[in-house]
C-alpha positions as CSV (number, residue, x, y, z in Angstrom):
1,X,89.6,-37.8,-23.4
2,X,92.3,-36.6,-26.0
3,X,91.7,-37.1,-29.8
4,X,94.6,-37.1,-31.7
5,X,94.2,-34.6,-35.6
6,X,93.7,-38.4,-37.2
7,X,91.4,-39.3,-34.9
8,X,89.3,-36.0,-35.0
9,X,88.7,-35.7,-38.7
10,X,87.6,-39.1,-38.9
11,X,85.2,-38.5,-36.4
12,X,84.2,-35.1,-38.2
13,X,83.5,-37.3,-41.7
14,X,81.8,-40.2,-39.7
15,X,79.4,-36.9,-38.6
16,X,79.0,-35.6,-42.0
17,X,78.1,-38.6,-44.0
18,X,75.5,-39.6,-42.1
19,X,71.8,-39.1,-43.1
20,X,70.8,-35.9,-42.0
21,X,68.2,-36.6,-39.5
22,X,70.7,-38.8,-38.0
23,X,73.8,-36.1,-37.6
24,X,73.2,-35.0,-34.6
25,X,72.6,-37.5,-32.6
26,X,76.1,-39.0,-34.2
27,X,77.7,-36.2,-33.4
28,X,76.5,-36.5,-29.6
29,X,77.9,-39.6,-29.9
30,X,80.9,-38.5,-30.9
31,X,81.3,-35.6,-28.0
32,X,80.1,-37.7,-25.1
33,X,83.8,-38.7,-24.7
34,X,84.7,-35.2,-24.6
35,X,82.1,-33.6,-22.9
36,X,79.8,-36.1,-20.8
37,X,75.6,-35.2,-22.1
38,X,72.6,-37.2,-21.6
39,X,71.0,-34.6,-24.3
40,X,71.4,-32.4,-27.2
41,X,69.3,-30.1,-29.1
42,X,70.2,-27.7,-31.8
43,X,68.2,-24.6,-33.6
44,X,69.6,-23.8,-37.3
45,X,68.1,-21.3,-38.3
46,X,69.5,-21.9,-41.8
47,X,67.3,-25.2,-41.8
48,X,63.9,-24.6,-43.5
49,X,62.1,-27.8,-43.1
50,X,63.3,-28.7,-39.6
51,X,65.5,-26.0,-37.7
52,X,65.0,-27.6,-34.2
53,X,66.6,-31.2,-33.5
54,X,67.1,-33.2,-29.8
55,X,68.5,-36.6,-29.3
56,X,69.3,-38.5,-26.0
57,X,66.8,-38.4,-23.1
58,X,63.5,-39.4,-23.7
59,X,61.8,-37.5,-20.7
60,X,63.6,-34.2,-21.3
61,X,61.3,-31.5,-23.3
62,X,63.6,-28.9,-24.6
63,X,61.8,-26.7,-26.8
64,X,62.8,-24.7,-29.7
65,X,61.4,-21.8,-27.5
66,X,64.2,-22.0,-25.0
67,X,66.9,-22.4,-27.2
68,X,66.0,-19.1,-29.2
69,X,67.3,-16.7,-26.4
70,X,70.3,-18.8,-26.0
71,X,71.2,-18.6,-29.9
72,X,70.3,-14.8,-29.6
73,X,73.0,-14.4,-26.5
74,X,75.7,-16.9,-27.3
75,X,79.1,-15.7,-28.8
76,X,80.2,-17.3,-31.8
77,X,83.1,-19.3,-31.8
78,X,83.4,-19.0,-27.8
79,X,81.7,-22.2,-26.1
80,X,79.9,-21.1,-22.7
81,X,80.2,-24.0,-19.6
82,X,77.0,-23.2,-17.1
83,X,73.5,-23.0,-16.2
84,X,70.2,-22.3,-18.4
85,X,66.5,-23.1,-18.7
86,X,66.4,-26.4,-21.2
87,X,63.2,-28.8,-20.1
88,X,61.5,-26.4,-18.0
89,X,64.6,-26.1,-15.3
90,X,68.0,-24.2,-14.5
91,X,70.1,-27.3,-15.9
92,X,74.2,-27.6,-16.0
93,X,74.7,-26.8,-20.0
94,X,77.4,-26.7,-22.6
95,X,76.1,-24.0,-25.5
96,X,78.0,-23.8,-28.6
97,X,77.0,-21.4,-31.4
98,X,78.5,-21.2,-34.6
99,X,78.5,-18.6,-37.1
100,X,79.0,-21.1,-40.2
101,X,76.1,-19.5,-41.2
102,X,74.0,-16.4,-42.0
103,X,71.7,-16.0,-39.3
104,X,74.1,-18.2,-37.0
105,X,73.0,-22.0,-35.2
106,X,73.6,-22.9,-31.4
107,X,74.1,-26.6,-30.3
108,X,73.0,-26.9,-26.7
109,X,74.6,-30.6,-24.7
110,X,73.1,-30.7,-21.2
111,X,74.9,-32.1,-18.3
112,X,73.9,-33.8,-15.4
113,X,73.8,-31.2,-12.4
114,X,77.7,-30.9,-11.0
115,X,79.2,-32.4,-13.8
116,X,83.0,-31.8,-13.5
117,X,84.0,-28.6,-15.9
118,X,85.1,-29.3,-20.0
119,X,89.0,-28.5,-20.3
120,X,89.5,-26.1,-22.9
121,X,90.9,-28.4,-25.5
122,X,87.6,-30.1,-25.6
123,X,85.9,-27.4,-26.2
124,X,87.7,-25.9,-28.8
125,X,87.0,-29.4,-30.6
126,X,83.6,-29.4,-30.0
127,X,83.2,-25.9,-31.4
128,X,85.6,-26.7,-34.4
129,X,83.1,-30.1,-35.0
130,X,79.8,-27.6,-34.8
131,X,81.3,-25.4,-37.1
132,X,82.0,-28.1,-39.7
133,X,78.4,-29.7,-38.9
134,X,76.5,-26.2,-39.2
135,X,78.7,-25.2,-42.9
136,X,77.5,-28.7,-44.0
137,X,74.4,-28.2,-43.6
138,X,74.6,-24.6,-45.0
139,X,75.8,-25.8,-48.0
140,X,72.6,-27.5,-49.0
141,X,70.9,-24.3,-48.1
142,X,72.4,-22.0,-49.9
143,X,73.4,-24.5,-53.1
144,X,69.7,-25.4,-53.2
145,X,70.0,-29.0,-54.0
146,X,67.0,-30.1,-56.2
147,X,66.5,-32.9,-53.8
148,X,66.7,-31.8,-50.6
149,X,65.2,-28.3,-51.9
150,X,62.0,-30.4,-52.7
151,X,62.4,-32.3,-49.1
152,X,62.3,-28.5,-47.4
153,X,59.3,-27.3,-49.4
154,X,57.2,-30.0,-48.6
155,X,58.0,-30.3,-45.1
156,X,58.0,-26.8,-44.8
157,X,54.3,-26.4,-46.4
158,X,53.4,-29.3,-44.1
159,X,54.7,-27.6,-40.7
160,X,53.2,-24.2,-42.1
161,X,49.6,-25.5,-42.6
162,X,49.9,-27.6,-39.0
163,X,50.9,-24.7,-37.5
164,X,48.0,-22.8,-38.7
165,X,45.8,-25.4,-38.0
166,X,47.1,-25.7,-34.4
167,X,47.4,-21.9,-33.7
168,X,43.6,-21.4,-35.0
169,X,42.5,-24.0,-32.3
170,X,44.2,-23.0,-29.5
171,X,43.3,-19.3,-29.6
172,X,40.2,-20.1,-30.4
173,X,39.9,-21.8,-27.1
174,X,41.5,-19.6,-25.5
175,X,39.7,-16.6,-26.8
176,X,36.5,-18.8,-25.6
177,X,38.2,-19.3,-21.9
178,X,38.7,-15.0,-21.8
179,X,35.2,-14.6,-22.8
180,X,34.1,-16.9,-20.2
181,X,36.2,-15.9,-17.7
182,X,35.8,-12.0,-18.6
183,X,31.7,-12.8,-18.0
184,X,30.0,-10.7,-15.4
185,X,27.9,-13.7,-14.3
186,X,30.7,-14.8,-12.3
187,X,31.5,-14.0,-9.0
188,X,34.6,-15.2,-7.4
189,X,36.4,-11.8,-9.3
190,X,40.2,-13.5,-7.9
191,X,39.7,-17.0,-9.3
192,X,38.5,-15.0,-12.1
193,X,41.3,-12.4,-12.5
194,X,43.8,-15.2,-12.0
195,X,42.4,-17.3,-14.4
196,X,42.6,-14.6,-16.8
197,X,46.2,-13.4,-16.4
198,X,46.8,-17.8,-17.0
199,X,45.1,-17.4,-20.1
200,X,46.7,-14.3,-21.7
201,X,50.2,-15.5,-20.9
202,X,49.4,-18.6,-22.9
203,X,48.1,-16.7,-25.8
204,X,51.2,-14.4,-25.4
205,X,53.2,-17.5,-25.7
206,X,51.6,-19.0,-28.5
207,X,51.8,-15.8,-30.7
208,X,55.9,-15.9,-29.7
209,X,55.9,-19.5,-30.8
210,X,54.5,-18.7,-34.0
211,X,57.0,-15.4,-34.6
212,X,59.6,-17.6,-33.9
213,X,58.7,-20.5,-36.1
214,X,58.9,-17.8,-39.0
215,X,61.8,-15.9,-38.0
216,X,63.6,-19.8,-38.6
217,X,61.2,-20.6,-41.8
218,X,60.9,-17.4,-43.3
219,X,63.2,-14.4,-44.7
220,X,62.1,-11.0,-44.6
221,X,62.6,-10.4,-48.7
222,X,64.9,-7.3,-49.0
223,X,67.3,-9.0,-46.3
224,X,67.0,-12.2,-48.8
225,X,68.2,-9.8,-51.4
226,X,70.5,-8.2,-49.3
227,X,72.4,-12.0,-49.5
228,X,71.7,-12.3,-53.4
229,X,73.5,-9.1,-53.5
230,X,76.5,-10.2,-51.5
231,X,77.0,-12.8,-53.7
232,X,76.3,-11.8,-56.9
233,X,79.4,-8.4,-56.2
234,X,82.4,-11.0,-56.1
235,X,81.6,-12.6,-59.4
236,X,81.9,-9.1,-61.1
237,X,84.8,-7.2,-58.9
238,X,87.6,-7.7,-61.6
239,X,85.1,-7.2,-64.3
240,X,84.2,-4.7,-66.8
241,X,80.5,-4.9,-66.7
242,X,78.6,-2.9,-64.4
243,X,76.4,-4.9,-62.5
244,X,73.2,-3.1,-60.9
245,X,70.6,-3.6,-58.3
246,X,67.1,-3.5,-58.2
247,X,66.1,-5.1,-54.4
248,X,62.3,-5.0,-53.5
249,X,60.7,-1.6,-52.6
250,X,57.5,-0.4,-51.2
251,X,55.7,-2.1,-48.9
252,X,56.3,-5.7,-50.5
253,X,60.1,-4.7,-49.2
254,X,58.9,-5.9,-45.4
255,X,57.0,-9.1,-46.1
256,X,58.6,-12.7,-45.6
257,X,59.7,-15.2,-48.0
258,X,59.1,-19.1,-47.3
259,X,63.3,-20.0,-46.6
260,X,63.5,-22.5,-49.5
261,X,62.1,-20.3,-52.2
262,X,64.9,-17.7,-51.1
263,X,67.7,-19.8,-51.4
264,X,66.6,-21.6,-54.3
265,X,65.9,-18.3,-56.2
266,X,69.4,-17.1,-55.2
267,X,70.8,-19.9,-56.6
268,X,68.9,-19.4,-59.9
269,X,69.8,-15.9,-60.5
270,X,73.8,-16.5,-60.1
271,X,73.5,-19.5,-62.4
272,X,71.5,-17.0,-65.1
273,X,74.3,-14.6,-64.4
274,X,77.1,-16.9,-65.2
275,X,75.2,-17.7,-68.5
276,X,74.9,-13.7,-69.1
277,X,78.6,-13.0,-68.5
278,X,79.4,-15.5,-71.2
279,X,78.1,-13.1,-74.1
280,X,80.1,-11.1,-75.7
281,X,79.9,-7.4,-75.7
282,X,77.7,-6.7,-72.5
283,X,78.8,-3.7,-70.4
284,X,75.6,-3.7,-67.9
285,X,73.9,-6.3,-66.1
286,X,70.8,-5.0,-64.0
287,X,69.7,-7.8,-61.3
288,X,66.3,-7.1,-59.9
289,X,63.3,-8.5,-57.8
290,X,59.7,-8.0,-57.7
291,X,56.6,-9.3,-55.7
292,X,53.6,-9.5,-56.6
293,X,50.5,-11.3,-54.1
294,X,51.5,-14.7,-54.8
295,X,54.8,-14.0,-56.6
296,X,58.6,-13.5,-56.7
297,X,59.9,-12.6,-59.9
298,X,63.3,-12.7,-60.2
299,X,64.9,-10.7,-63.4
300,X,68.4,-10.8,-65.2
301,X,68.4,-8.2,-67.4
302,X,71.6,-6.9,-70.1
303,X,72.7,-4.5,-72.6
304,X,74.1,-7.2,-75.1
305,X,73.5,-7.8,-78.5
306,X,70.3,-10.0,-77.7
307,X,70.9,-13.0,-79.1
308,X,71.4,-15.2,-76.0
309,X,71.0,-18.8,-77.0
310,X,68.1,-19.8,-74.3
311,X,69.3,-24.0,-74.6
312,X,72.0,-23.4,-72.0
313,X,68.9,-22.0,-69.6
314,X,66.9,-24.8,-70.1
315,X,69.8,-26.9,-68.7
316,X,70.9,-28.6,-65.6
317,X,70.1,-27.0,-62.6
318,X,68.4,-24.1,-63.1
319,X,65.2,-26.0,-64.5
320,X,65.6,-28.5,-61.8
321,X,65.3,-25.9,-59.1
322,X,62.7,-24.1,-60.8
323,X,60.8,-27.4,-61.0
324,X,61.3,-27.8,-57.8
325,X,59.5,-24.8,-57.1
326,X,57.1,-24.8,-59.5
327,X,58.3,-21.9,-61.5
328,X,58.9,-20.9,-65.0
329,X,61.4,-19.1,-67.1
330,X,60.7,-16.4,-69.5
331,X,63.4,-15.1,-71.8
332,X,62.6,-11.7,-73.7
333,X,65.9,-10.7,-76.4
334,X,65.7,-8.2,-78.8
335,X,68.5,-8.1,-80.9
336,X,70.7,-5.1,-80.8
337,X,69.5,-4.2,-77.5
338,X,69.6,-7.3,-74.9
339,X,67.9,-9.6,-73.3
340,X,65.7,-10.3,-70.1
341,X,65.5,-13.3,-68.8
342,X,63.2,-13.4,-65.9
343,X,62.3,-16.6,-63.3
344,X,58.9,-16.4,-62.0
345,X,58.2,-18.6,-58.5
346,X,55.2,-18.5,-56.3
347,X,55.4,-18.3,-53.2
348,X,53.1,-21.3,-51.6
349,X,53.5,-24.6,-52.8
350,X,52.6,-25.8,-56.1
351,X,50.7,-29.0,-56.0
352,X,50.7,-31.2,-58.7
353,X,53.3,-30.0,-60.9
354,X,56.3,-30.5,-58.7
355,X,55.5,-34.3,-57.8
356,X,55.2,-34.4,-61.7
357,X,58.8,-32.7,-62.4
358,X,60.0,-34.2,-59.3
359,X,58.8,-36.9,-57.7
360,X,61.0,-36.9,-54.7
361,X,58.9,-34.3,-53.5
362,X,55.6,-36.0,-52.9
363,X,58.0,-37.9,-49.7
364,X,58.2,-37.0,-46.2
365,X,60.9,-36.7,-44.4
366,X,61.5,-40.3,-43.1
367,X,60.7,-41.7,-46.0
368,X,63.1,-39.6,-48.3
369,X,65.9,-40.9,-45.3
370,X,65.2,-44.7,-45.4
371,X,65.8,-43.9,-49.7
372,X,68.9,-42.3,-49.2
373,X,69.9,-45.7,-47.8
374,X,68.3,-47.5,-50.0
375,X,70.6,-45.7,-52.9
376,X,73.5,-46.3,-51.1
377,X,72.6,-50.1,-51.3
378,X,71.9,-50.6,-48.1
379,X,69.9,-53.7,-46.7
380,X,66.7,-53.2,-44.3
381,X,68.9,-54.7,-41.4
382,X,71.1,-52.1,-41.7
383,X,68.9,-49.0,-42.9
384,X,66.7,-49.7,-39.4
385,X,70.2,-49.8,-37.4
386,X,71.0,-46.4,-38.6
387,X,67.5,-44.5,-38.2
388,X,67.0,-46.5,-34.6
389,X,63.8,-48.0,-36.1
390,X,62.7,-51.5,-36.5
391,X,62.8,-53.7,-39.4
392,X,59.0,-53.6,-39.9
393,X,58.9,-50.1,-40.0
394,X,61.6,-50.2,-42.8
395,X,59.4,-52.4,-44.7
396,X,56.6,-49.9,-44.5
397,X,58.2,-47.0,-45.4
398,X,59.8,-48.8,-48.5
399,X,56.9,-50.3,-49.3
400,X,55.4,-46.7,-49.5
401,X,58.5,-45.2,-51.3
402,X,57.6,-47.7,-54.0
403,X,54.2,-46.8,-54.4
404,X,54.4,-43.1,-54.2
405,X,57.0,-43.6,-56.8
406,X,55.1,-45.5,-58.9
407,X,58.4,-48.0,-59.3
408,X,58.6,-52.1,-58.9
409,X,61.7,-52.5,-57.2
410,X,64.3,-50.7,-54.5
411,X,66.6,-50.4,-57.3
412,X,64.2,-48.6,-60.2
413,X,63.9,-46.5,-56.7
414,X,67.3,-46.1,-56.4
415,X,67.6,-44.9,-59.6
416,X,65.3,-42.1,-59.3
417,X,66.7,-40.5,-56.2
418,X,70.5,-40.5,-58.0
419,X,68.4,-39.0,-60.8
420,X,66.7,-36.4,-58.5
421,X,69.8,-35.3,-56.5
């Protein structure tokens, strides 16, 4: 199928506007044409709250697990045409990675087996579509939209304590099925070895399912500075102040940071900067990070005259991502010598505090996409159409928006989301 330039951005927007738990499978959508799928799965590792997606066939299990090795071995910006393990078989497979973004994303389309071969022009859309898709989606990443940021915490604290919960269990049982097996009292020693080498690979597996669940959640923190850094150098390259770094040391240097407390701290720190720059008279600006147990402390520290007005801090949206995260700011100027200014977030999540400064975040994930709709005006006919839910369910979830919001009407709710994002 050929898409004319017209045709293709209008397809790329139609992707992009959508709500995001309903991109991809509009994007399939859109690339069936061009490259016949039944399924599609993605792996953004960007994505805090939800970096594994799949739309299309019901009885196909892919797993987040088999997609990791193909992210790991795909070339970016070259689409690959062949076979790989995706629902527990060899399957016919179109993989396209992208490196829109730091730590790269793979959209996998599987094909059924002897599917003719994708011509090169449609691949080369399809790649230039899952570029645009994954830098999208970056963007609210790396901005660190109050809204969404307060979508990814919770999720993300929800997944995390799941996880645990799950992981706990399972070893548990199979630590009891070892200790059973491993018992002397039993004598069929092959039934026994066998069973043995079952229950070690599962363990095995569950302990990669749980590294790999980080490795997509979680940033190790001086490679989360490492970033800050990269962004912070451009803003000063034609600029007469010295900017200096202070990344973590020590053994806090190798621990993780939950994803959306990286990128929302990263956005902090280059909106305090832009604030800094504005004095007059500062020749050094000394950008450091510290961790304590339960902490990230992120300072912005300079050599002006110390008389920063701290109204313009207390503005916009560096209080509403520090909200967000349940943070604080602390701003230390002494006159003649400078000021620190210094943005304090812990690292699990807050409880009640952030539903207080943002109530957004006390709504899961469905429920935060049927009020995007609801903002937008959109009726329950309409709002079920586009999640592929019914009416009823609709009803429920706005019925539950309502209440957690403590509002009387869709519009009052509405009115907090545009207030919110």
């Amino acid at each position: 199928m050929e898409l004319t330039a017209t045709g293709a951005l209008l397809a790329a927007y139609d992707v992009i506007r959508q709500p995001l738990g309903a991109i991809l499978p509009r994007l399939s959508e859109v690339l069936n044409p061009l490259i016949p799928h039944h399924t599609a799965a993605e792996l953004s590792t960007h994505c805090a709250h939800s970096p594994f997606k799949r739309t299309g066939d019901p009885g196909l299990l892919v797993t987040a697990t088999e997609l990791a090795p193909l992210l790991a071995g795909g070339t970016p910006g070259r689409p690959r045409q062949g076979r790989a393990t995706v629902g527990g078989a060899e399957r016919e497979v179109v993989l396209i990675r992208s490196d829109a973004t730091p730590r790269g994303s793979v959209l996998v389309l599987v094909r059924e087996d002897g599917a003719a071969p994708v011509g090169e022009p449609e691949l080369a859309l399809a790649q230039a579509l899952w570029d645009l898709v994954t830098s999208h989606f970056d963007r609210f990443a790396s901005e660190a939209l109050p809204g969404a940021l307060a979508r990814s915490r919770a999720a993300a604290d929800t997944r995390a304590r799941v996880t645990a919960e799950l992981n706990t269990a399972h070893a548990a049982a199979l630590s009891g099925v070892l200790g059973v097996l491993r018992s002397r009292s039993l004598d069929d020693a092959a039934a026994r070895a066998t069973a043995t080498d079952l229950a070690v690979s599962a363990l095995i597996e569950l302990r990669a399912e749980s590294q790999h669940d980080r490795s997509v959640a979680e940033e190790e923190a001086f490679e989360a500075f490492a970033r800050l850094a990269d962004g912070l150098r451009p803003m000063l390259r034609h600029s007469p102040v010295r900017l200096e770094l202070g990344p973590p040391d020590g053994p806090d240097a190798t621990r993780t940071l939950p994803a959306d407390v990286a990128h929302g701290v990263r956005a902090i720190v280059r909106a305090l900067l832009l604030v800094v720059l504005e004095q007059e008279s500062v020749s050094r600006v000394h950008v450091g990070w510290s961790l304590t147990e339960h902490e990230l402390r992120a300072a912005v520290r300079d050599d002006g005259p110390g008389l920063l007005d701290p109204c313009p801090l207390g503005a916009g949206s560096i209080t509403d991502r520090l909200g967000v995260l349940g943070g604080r700011l602390d701003v230390d100027a002494v006159p003649g010598w400078g000021t620190t200014i210094t943005a304090t977030v812990p690292l699990a999540m807050p409880e009640a505090p952030v539903a207080a400064l943002n109530p957004l975040s006390g709504l899961g994930e469905r429920e935060i996409e049927v009020l995007t709709h609801l903002a937008l005006g959109h009726r329950n006919r309409q709002i079920a159409a586009e999640l592929h839910i019914s009416e009823s369910t609709v009803k429920f979830h706005v019925a539950n928006i309502l209440n957690k919001l403590g509002v009387g009407s869709r519009g009052e709710a509405a009115a907090l989301f545009h207030k919110a994002a």
